[in-house]
C-alpha positions, 0 to 999 in steps of 0.5 A: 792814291786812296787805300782800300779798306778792310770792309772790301776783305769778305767781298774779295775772298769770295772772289778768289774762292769762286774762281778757284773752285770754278777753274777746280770743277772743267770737265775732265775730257781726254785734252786735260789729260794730255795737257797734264802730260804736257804740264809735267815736261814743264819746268818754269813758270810765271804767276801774277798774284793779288789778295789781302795782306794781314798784319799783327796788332803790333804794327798798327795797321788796317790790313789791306790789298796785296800784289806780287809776282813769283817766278818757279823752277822745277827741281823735280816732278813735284819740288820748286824753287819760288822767287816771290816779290809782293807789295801792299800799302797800308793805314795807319789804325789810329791817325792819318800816317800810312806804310807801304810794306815790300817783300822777298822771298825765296820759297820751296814749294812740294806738292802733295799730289800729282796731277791737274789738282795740286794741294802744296805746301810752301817754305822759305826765308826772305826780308820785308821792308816797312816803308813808314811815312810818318816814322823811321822805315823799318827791315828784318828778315823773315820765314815763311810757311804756308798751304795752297791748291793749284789747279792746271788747265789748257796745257799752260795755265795755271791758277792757285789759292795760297795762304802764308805766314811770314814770321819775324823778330821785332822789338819797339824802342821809344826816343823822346824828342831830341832823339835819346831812347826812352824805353825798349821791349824784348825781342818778340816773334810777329807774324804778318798773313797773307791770302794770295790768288794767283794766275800764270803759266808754265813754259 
């Protein structure tokens, strides 16, 4: 399967803006209100997500096409609890050899506001994994912060706009051809981006 490249990026983020900011801009006729009381009785809910994941020069990789699933458990009227599984793939920037990177993670989400409009900031801790086909496959843990906007509509659906930072710690050792180390960097603190569309509903 061929990879999507990173000239689709512009094309793709004004996508995601458009729908966004036409689901934003319903009419706000006296259902909507009664699906928002709806929605607050609502403790769960399910999201496919897709986007783009952008990864630091260190990785070597053309930033590419992301796809997930999270599912949420309210803990309060404005405070979830997010489990987040997403994979991308991705090409080399030099060279031929590719990665498929997977992650996890477990997330709070608070929302600023109430109502139909939701600003929201999100948190957590998780672990991604670095699937290389041409070098040694490579985890670690990471933490995660990040900002979006949900907007809820027909007492169920729901459609956000997320971008997050994953953060975590690496180092690059180099070994020769029999297998002994030649050199090793310090331990440094990468960050792998990512900007998210996702649709769903609660239940």
């Amino acid at each position: 399967m061929q990879l999507l490249r990173e000239q689709l990026f512009p094309s793709l983020f004004r996508f995601c803006l458009l729908m966004l900011v036409g689901v934003c801009s319903l009419p706000a006729a006296p259902r909507w209100a009664s699906a928002s009381e709806e929605l607050s009785s609502r403790s769960a809910f399910f999201e496919g997500t897709g986007g783009w994941r952008i990864f630091n020069t260190q990785l070597g990789l053309k930033n590419d096409v992301a796809e997930g699933i999270r599912v949420g458990m309210g803990l309060g009227a404005r405070v979830f609890l997010i489990t987040d599984f997403s994979v991308s793939g991705a090409d080399r920037k030099v060279g031929s050899g590719n990665a498929t990177v997977h992650a996890l993670r477990e997330l709070v989400r608070v929302d600023v506001l109430d109502g139909a409009t939701r600003p929201y900031i999100v948190t957590g801790a998780g672990a991604v994994l670095f699937d290389f086909n041409d070098a040694q496959d490579y985890a670690t843990g990471t933490l995660t912060v990040g900002y979006g906007i949900e907007r809820r509509f027909a007492g169920r659906g729901r459609v956000s706009l997320e971008g997050d930072i994953d953060f975590y710690r690496n180092r690059t050792v180099v070994f020769d051809s029999i297998g002994q180390e030649v050199s090793r960097t310090p331990r440094t603190t990468q960050g792998l981006g990512a900007v998210s569309l996702g649709l769903g509903f609660a239940f």
